[in-house]
C-alpha positions in Angstrom: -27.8 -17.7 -22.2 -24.2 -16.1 -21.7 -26.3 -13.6 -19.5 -28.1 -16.0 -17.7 -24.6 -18.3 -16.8 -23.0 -14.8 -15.6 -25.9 -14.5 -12.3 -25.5 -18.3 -11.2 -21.4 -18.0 -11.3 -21.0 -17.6 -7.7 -18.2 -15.8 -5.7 -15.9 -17.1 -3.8 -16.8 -16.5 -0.6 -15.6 -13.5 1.7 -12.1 -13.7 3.7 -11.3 -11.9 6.6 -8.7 -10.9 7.9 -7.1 -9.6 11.5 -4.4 -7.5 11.0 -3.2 -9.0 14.3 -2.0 -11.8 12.5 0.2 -10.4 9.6 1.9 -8.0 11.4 6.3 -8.1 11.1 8.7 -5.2 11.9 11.3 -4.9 8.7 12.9 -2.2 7.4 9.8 -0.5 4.4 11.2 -1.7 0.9 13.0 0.3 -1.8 16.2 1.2 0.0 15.5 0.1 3.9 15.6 3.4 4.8 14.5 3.3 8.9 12.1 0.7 10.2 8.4 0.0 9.6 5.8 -2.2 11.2 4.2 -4.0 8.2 0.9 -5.0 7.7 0.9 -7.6 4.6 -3.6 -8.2 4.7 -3.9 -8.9 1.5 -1.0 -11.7 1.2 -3.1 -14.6 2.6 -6.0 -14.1 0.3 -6.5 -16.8 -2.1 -7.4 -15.6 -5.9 -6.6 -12.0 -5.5 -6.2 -9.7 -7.4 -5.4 -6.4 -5.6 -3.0 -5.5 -2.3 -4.1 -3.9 0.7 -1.2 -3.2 3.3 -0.8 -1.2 6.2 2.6 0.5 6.6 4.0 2.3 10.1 6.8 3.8 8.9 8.8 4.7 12.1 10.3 8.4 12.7 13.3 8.9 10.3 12.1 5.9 8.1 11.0 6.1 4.3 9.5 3.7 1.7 12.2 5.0 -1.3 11.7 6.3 -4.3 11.1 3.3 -7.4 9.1 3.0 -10.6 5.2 1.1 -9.8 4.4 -0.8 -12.8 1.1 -0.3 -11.9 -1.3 2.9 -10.1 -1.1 2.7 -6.3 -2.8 4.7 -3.7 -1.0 6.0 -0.3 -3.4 6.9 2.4 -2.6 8.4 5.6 -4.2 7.2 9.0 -1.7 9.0 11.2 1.0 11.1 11.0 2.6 13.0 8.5 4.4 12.2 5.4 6.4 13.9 2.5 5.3 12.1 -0.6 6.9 12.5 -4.4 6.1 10.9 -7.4 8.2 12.0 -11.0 10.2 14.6 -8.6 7.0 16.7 -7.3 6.8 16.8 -3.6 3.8 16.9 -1.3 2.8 16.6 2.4 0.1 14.5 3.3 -1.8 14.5 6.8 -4.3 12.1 7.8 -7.2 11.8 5.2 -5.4 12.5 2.8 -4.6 9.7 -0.2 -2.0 10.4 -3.1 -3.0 8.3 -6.0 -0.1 7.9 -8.1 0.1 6.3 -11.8 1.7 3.5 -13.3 5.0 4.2 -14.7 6.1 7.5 -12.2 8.9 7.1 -10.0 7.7 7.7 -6.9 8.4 7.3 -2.7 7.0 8.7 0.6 9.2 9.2 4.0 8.3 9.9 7.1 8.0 13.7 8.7 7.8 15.3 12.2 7.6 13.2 15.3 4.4 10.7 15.4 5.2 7.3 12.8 3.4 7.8 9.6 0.8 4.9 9.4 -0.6 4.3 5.7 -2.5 2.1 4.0 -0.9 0.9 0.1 -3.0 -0.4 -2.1 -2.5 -1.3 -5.6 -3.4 -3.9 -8.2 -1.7 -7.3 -8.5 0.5 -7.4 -11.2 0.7 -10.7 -13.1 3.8 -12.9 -13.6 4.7 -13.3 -16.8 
């Protein structure tokens, strides 16, 4: 019965959304360091329960090092990047995703002289 209720539960239905319309310049969080065009995709969704941004971080600019309650994946479009997570460096180029775990401290700054464009995504993390 359980079984049965469980296939007639519908979803909600599927929301899309143009990157067109979330985009803001700010400086990237954890310490302002430079400036970023951010891409906020997820934030309009109703019920969610994961976020999906894109992140430009200009030349020069960094998203600082801070402690993710959470596991978060960086993925580069474009660019380069230095990332580090618990005080271990690493470079990633385009294609390449760092997948870092809840509880390391961890950052990624911008290298060379094209922005580094990313995509962050990580889970939503209840209010309590």
């Amino acid at each position: 019965m359980i079984a049965l209720a469980l296939m007639l539960a519908a979803a909600p239905p599927m929301v899309l959304v143009d990157e067109r319309d979330t985009v803001r310049d700010e400086p990237p969080p954890h310490g302002q360091i430079g400036m970023s065009t951010a891409y906020r995709i997820s934030d309009g969704v109703p019920g969610r329960k994961m976020e999906f941004r894109k992140r430009v971080l200009h030349v020069g600019a960094a998203i600082g090092e801070h402690v993710i309650a959470h596991d978060e994946v960086y993925y580069v479009l474009a660019g380069e990047g230095e990332v580090i997570s618990d005080g271990v460096k690493a470079t990633l180029k385009p294609g390449m995703a760092a997948y870092l775990y809840d509880g390391a401290n961890v950052g990624i700054r911008q290298m060379g002289t094209e922005p580094l464009s990313l995509i962050i995504s990580y889970p939503v993390v209840e209010k309590k």
